[in-house]
N, C-alpha and C positions, 0 to 999 in steps of 0.2 A: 605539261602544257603551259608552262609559265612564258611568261614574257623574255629571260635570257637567254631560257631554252632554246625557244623557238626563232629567236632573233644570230643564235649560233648556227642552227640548222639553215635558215635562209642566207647565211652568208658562205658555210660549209658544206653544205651536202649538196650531190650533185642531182641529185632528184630535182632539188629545189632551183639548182642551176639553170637546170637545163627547163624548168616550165617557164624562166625568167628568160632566157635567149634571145635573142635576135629572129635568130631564125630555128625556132621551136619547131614550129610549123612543119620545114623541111625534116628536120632532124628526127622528129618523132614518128609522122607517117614513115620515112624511108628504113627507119631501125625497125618499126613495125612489122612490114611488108617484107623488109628482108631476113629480118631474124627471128621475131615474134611469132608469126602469123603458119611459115613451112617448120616452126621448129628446128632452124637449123645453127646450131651449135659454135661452130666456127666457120671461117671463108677463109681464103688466102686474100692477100692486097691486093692482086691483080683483078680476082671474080669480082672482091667487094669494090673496089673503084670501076671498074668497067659498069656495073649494076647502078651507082652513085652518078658515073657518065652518062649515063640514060636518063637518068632521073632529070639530073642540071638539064640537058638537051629540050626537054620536054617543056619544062621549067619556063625557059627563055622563049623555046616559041612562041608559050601562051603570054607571060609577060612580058608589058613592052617595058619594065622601067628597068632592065638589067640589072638585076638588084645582084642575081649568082654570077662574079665574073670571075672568081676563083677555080682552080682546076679542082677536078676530085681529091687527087693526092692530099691537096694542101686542106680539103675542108676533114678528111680525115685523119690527119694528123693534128688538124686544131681540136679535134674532137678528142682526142686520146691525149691531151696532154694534162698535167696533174691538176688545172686550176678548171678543168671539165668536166672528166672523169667519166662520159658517157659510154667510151668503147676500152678494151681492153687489148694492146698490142704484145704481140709477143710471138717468140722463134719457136715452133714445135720441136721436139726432138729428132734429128736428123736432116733439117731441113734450114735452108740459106732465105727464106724468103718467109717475111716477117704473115702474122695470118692476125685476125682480128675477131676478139666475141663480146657479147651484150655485157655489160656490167649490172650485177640488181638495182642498182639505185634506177638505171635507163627504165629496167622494164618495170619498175615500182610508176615511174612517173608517164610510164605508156599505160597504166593497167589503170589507173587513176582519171587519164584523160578519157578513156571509155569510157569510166563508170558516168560521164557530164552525158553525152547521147540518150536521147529520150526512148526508153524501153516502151513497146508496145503493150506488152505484156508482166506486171512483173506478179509473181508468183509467191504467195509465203506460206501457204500451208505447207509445203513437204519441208521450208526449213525450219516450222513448227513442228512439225515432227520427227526431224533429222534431232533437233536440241531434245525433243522427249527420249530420244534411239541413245542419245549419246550421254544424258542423263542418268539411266536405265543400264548400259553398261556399266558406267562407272559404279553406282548402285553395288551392283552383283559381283563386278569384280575386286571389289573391296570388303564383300560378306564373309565374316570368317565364324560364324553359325552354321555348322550343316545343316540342322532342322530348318533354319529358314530358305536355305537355298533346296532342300528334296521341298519344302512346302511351295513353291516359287516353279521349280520343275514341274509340280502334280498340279498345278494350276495352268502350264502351260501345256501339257498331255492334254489335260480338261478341254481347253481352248481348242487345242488338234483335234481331237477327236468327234467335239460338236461340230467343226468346219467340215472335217471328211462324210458326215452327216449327211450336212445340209447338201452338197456336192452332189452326193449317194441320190436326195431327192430330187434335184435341178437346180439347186438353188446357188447360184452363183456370185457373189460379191466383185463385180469389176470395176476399175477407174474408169471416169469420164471421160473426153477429150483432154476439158482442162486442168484436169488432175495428171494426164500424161503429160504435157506440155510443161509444165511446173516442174515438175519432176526434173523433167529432160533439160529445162531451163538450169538448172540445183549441177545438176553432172558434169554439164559443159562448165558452169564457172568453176570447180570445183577441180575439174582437170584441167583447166589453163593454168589456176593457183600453182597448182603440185608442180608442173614445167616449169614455172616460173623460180620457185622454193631452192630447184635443184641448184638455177646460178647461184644463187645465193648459198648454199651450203660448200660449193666449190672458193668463192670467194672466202668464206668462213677458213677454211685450209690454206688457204695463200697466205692469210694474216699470219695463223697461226707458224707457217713456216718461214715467213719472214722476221715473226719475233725469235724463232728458237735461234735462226741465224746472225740477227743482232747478239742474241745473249753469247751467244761461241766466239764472236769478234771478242766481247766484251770483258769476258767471263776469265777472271784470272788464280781462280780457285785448283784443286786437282782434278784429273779426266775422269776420273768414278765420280765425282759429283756432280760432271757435267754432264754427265752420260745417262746418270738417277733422274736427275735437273728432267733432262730431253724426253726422257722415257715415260716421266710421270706425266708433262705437256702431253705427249700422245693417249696416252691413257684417259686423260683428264677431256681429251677429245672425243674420248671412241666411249667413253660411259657415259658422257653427259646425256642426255634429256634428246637433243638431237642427233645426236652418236646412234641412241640407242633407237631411237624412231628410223631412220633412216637403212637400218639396218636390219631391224623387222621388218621395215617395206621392201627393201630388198629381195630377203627370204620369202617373202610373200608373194613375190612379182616373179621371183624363180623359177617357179612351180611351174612347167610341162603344163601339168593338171590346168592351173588356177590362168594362164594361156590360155588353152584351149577354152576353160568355162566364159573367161571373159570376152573371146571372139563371137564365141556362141551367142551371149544376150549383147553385145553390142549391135551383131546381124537382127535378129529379134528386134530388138527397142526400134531400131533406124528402118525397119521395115514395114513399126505401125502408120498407119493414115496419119494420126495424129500428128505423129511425131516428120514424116514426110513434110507433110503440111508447111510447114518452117524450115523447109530449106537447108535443113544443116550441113556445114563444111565435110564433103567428100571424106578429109583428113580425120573425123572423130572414128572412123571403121577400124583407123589402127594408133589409136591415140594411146594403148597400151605398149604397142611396139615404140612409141616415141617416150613413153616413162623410162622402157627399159636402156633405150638409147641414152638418154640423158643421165641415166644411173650408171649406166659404162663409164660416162665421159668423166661423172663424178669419182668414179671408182679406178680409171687410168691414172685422174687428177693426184689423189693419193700416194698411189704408188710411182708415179715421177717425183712427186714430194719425198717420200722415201728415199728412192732412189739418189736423186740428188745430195739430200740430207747424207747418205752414206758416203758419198763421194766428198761433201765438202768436210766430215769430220776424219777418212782419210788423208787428206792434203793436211788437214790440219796436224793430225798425228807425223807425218811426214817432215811435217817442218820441224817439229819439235824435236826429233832421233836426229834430224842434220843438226841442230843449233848442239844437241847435247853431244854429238860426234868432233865439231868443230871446238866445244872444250877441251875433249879430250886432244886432240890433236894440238893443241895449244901448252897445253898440260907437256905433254910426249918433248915437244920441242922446246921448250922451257927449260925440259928435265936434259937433256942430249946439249944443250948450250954450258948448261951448268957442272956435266962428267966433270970435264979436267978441272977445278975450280969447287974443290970439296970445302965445306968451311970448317973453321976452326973451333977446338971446343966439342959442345954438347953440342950435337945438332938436332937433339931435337928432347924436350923434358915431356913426361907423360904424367899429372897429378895421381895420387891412389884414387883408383876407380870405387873407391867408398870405404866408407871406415866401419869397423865392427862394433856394433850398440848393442850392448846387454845390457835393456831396461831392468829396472827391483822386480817391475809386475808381472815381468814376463817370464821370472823364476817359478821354479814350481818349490808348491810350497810342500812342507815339511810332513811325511807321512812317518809315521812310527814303528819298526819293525813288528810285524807279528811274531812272537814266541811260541810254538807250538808244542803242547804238553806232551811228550811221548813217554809211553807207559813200557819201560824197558823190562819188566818182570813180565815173565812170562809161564802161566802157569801151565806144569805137565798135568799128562794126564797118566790116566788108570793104564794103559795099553789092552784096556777090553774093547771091544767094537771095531777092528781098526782092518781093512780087507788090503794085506799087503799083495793079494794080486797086481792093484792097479800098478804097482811102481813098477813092474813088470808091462804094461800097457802101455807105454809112453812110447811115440815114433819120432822119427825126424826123416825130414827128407834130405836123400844125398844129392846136394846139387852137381859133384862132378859126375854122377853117374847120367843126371839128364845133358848134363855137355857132353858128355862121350857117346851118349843118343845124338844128338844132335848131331856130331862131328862125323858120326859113323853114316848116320842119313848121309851129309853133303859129301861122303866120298864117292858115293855112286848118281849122283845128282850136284847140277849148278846151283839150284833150288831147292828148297824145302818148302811147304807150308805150315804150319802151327796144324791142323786140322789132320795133315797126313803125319806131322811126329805123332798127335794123339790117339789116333787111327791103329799104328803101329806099335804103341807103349801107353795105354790105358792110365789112367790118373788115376794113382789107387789112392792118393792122399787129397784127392778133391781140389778146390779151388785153391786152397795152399801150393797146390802144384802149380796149379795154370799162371797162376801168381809168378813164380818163378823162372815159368817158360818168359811171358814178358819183359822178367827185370833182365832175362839174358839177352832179348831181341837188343835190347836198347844198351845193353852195356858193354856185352862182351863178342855177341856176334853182328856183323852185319848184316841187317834187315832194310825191310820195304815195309812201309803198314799201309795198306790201299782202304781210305776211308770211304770210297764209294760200293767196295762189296764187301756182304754181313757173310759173315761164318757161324755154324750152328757145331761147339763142341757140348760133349755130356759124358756122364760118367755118374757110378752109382756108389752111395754115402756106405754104411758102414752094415745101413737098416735094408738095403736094399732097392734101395730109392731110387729111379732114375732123374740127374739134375743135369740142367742146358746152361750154357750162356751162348747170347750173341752178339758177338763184336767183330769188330772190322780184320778182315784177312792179315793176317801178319807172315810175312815167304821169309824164310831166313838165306842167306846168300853166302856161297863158300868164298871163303874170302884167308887163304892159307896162312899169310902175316897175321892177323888180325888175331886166328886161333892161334898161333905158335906163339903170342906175346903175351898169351893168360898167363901170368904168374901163379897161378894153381895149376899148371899143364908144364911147367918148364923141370 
């Protein structure tokens, strides 16, 4: 509130503009009545100057000094122009005929001229205790104690339970007139602010989109970083502080439910004596349905901003694949002038794309062979203890004898599986076999190995045992070249 501040503002803002006018007088009642007062969003030029024709008409009747001799057109277009700033003109989508809405700054300095009107009644206990309510939440929703918020809960059960009490006896606690009246005073200001808020937050997103649009004129970086650049802007929009408000009120106003509850005690409130008594505008019965309206508008508002937004980083990309097209094409015909008119010489030198650097440090340093002592003497023995059965015990498996298994399968079959050779020819030498069966899937025959179905093979050890494995189906596949080319078959 300094003195340059404020001395910028009365020369800048159009709030300030417009209290300083000529013709305030006119401009404010008539934005009022028109726009303010029904809630109504936008007009086309024709409703809103037919409605401004009336006004002038009326005007002139009563005054004799002709002070209005300008048409509508021209007093609204003086009004929308950038050194006013009261109305806001502009083309809807799809439509040839320009339409017109309130600017915040207008309804800041409409909501301001109100507050000079001498209040009959003005009211501060309920906003004494709207600031304890709102006190009081913040309080609790910033308690990160459990014990104090269950002690804080068992105090307000305590509180419930003595009221359902008192109740149970007759005992009733109700507002007076002029406790309802206050109240009702508190609600109405309270829902004109929030309509008022919405231009404003709509306005907040035009900026915003007219700066990202400047920076894409501007912006002579690469498309990924204009695109981070744009996206973190939106971002930076939709999480801030009003982003985020806006968006819970949203959610909150959505609700079917929360609808319905709100109809219900608006009927209620506007049907007490009290509250009667005052006259209230007809239009507060569905001042909910005018939030939700105004959150639409807000929420269309958006997504034409989108929209557009996509469309002009389109064009832009567009322009760029022609300019890069037009090099080449320049390149192409460059190259086609040049065919017959080869040059002389080298035509063309390429330096060594790097040289080989064998830093000292980057040798490895000197390790010393180990010598390993081996003890070549070896002492016999007595030849008592010694069970020369075992050397009689030693097996080996004949691997052509499981190929010619296998070959004999696929002469009566296209197929085999791993499960049906084992089925048929028992694994007497255990997994050493099974071992084998797969080094042949993969070596020597052709196979399929289906890793979506398990196979359960087993076979019993030496002791009696029965042992499983379960691995994925292996089908061997007759494949006549593949077998006649084993060099242990030829």
């Amino acid at each position: 509130m300094d003195y340059a501040t404020l001395d910028y503002l009365k020369q800048h803002h159009s709030a300030w503009r417009l209290l300083r006018a000529k013709h305030a007088a006119l401009v404010i009642s008539f934005l009022n009545r028109v726009f303010v007062e029904p809630n109504v969003r936008v007009l086309s030029q024709s409703e809103l100057s037919a409605k401004l024709e009336d006004e002038l008409f009326s005007l002139r009747e009563v005054r004799e000094d002709q002070e209005f001799q300008k048409s509508a057109l021209e007093y609204l277009d003086n009004w929308t122009n950038p050194d006013k700033g009261w109305l806001r003109k502009f083309y809807p989508h799809g439509s040839d005929e320009p339409h017109f809405d309130l600017t915040p700054a207008s309804e800041k300095a409409i909501t301001w001229v109100k507050s000079l009107t001498e209040r009959t009644f003005v009211g501060t206990e309920s906003r004494l205790l709207t600031l304890f309510q709102l006190l009081k939440q913040i309080k609790e929703g910033s308690e990160t104690d459990a014990i104090v918020r269950l002690a804080d809960l068992e105090r307000k059960r305590t509180q419930i339970e003595a009221e359902m009490e008192r109740l149970k006896e007759g005992d009733m606690n109700l507002l007076d007139e002029t406790a309802i009246r206050d109240r009702f005073q508190q609600f109405v200001a309270v829902a004109r602010e929030l309509l008022a808020d919405f231009r404003e937050v709509d306005q907040n997103f035009r900026i915003l989109d007219r700066t990202v649009r400047e920076q894409i004129a501007t912006f002579d970086g690469g498309k990924g970083e204009l695109i981070a650049e744009i996206m973190g802007e939106r971002d930076a929009i939709a999480d801030s502080d009003q982003g985020r408000s806006f968006r819970a009120f949203w959610d909150f106003l959505m609700s079917s439910q929360r609808q319905d509850e709100l109809t219900g005690l608006l009927e209620d409130v506007l049907s007490l004596p009290a509250v009667a008594n005052l006259k209230p505008d007809s239009r507060l019965r569905r001042v909910h349905y005018d939030w939700l309206e105004a959150g639409e508008t807000t929420q269309r508002t958006v997504a034409q901003l989108s929209q557009q937004l996509k469309r002009f980083l389109d064009d832009a990309a567009w322009l760029e694949n022609r300019r890069i097209m037009d090099i080449l094409r320049n390149i192409e015909t460059r190259a086609l002038a040049l065919r017959a008119l080869p040059p002389e010489g080298d035509f063309f030198a390429i330096d060594s794309p790097g040289l080989a650097i064998d830093l000292p440090m980057e040798r490895k340093l000197y390790s010393p062979k180990h010598k390993p002592r081996v003890h070549s003497l070896i002492e016999e023995g007595d030849g008592n203890n010694v069970d020369a059965a075992e050397l009689y015990n030693q097996s080996a498996i004949d691997r052509n004898e499981i190929a010619r298994h296998i070959r004999k399968s696929l002469q009566s079959k296209s197929q085999v599986t791993l499960q049906e050779l084992v089925r048929s020819r028992p694994l007497d030498h255990g997994l050493a076999e099974l071992v084998i069966y797969l080094q042949m899937a993969t070596e020597r025959f052709k196979s399929v190995i289906d890793e979506e179905t398990k196979e359960k093979l087993s076979w019993q050890d030496n002791e009696g045992r029965v042992k499983e494995a379960i691995l994925p189906r292996v089908v061997f596949v007759r494949s006549t070249g593949e077998v006649q080319s084993d060099p242990e078959f030829n």
